[in-house]
C-alpha positions, 0 to 999 in steps of 0.5 A: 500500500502506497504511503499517502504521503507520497501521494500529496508529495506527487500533487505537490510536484504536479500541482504546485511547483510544475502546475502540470496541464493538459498536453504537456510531455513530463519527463518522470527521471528516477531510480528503481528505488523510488518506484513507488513515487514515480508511479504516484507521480505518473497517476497524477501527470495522466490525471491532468491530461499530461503525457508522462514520459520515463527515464529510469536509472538502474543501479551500478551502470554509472560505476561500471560506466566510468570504469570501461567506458572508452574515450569516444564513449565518455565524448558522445553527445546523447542526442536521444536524450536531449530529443527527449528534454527538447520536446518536453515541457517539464522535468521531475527529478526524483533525488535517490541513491540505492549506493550514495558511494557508487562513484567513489572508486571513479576516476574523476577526470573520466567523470568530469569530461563527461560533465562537459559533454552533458552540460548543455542538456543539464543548463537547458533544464535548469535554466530553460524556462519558459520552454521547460520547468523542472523540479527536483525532488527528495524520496526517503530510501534506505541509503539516504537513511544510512547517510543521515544515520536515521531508520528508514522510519525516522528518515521518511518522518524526516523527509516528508516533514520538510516537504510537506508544510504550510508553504504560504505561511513560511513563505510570507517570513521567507519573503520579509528576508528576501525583499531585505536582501534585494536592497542589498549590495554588500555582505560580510560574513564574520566569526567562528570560521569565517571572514569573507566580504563580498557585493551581491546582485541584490535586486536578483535574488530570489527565493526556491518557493516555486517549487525548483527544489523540493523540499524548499526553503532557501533564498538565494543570489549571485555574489558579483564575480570578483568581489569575493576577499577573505576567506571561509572554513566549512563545518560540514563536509561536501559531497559530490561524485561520492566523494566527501570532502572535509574540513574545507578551506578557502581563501579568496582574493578578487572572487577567486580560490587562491588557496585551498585544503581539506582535511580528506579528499583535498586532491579531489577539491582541487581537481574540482577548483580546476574542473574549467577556467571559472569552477573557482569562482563562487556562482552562489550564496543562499541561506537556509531557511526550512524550519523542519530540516533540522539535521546534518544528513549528507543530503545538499538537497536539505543540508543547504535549507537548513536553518543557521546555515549558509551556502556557497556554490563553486563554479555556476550561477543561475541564471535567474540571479543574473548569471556571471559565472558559467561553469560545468560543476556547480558545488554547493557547500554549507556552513554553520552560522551559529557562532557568526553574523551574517552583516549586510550593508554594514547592519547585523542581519543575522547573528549565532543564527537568529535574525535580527529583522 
């Protein structure tokens, strides 16, 4: 028997963040282990008179992929599949993992040539609009439950508790920071870990209350590209390709990552500082704002929502934040705020992670 909490997180997808209408071609892209969603998902695109389309992903073909995968197969363009997003006109991405370490024993330069290849059909769907709308949505599964060290029972209360809130009321106190924050030209973080100033493009900040992520609960904007000077210690470790990634320091100077370390896995920081001209540039600053997420899980698609925190994002920026850096990764990385201030335009906005607003 379907969790009926996954049915009202299906409606909210449909409904709210993609408002799914009659004709539309709605690609459902998922892994095996969210099955049960991808089929709530698929009533209730073909409820609305939709056409729900499927691109599943089975476990281990990634790893396998990148270990015998030749070099012209690592440099076809996958023209079926960017067929598909071209003549669709919304995308849901189910967030799952059946193994978050599948990718841990890759090779990185495999992976990231890769990047390069498919970086016109994931730049197409994130900023395609109005010609595709996506959504990117969480589903509790037992890996993500191990990540976050919570039973599969406590994780599900977890994830569905982010998800399914009263999105009216938090977002009326989500768009008091917001339109604060779109007076604003400069930020300065400052305290335990950090002390970094930089300009942001204020008047295009925005917030994730459509629906682009699930669960949402950020706002966000794009610092000026060489404006960043100082530098900043990341509490909590950042993940991508299954690598995990410690105790990261950067240092700016004129927007750039002059220095770096890491704790473990510095090699990879640097390989991914070095991914392409401007993947050592900052194309993001958010901060969380989800009153539900609550916990460290190793999951971005919460950990950057989390309340007292802040994020910042190597290589690209949105293009709804005006652009500014375009990059093949786009790394978020979070921070915990509660021993620092958060000064913007010279006046504490936030400080040990309460505002002052």
């Amino acid at each position: 028997m379907v969790d009926q909490r996954t049915i009202q997180l299906a409606k909210l997808v449909v409904d709210y963040a993609l408002k799914v209408k009659k004709g539309e071609n709605v690609i459902l892209s998922g892994g095996i282990e969210a099955e049960p969603f991808l089929l709530s998902l698929y009533k209730e695109v073909v409820l609305r008179g939709a056409h729900p389309d499927f691109r599943i992903n089975i476990r281990e073909t990634a790893p396998f992929f990148f270990k015998h995968a030749q070099p012209h197969q690592i440099e076809k363009f996958p023209d079926s599949f960017n067929y598909q997003v071209k003549n669709a006109q919304k995308y849901v991405g189910i967030l799952t993992d059946t193994n978050t370490r599948s990718l841990a024993n890759s090779d990185p330069k495999k992976m990231t040539a890769r990047q390069k290849v498919i970086k016109p059909i994931s730049t197409y769907i994130c900023n395609g609009k109005p010609y595709i709308q996506r959504s990117s949505v969480a589903y509790p599964c037992q890996a993500l439950a191990q990540d976050a060290e919570m039973s599969l029972t406590d994780y599900e209360n977890f994830v569905y508790g982010a998800c399914l809130q009263d999105w009216d009321k938090i977002g009326k106190e989500m768009n008091e920071i917001l339109e604060i924050f779109k007076q604003g030209k400069s930020v300065h973080l400052i305290g335990e870990g950090v002390d970094l100033k930089f300009q942001i493009k204020g008047s295009l900040a925005k917030s994730d209350l459509d629906g682009e992520n699930i669960p949402m609960g950020e706002v966000f904007m794009a610092p000026v590209r060489e404006s960043l000077n100082g530098w900043i210690k990341f509490d909590y470790p950042a993940i991508e390709a299954s690598k995990e990634v410690t105790d990261i320091y950067l240092k700016f100077k004129d927007g750039k990552v002059v220095e770096s370390s890491a704790s473990k896995n510095e090699d990879f920081l640097k390989e991914m500082l070095s991914a392409d001209e401007n993947a050592s540039y900052v194309g993001e600053f958010g901060i969380g704002m989800n009153p539900k997420v609550n916990k460290f899980t190793k999951n971005l698609l919460f950990d950057e929502k989390m309340g007292g925190t802040i994020h910042l994002a190597l290589g690209a920026a949105y293009k709804e934040n005006g652009g500014g850096n375009d990059s093949i990764i786009h790394w978020d990385i979070v921070k915990d705020m509660s021993k620092a201030k958060i000064i913007l335009d010279g006046k504490i906005v936030q400080e040990n992670a309460n505002w002052k607003i």
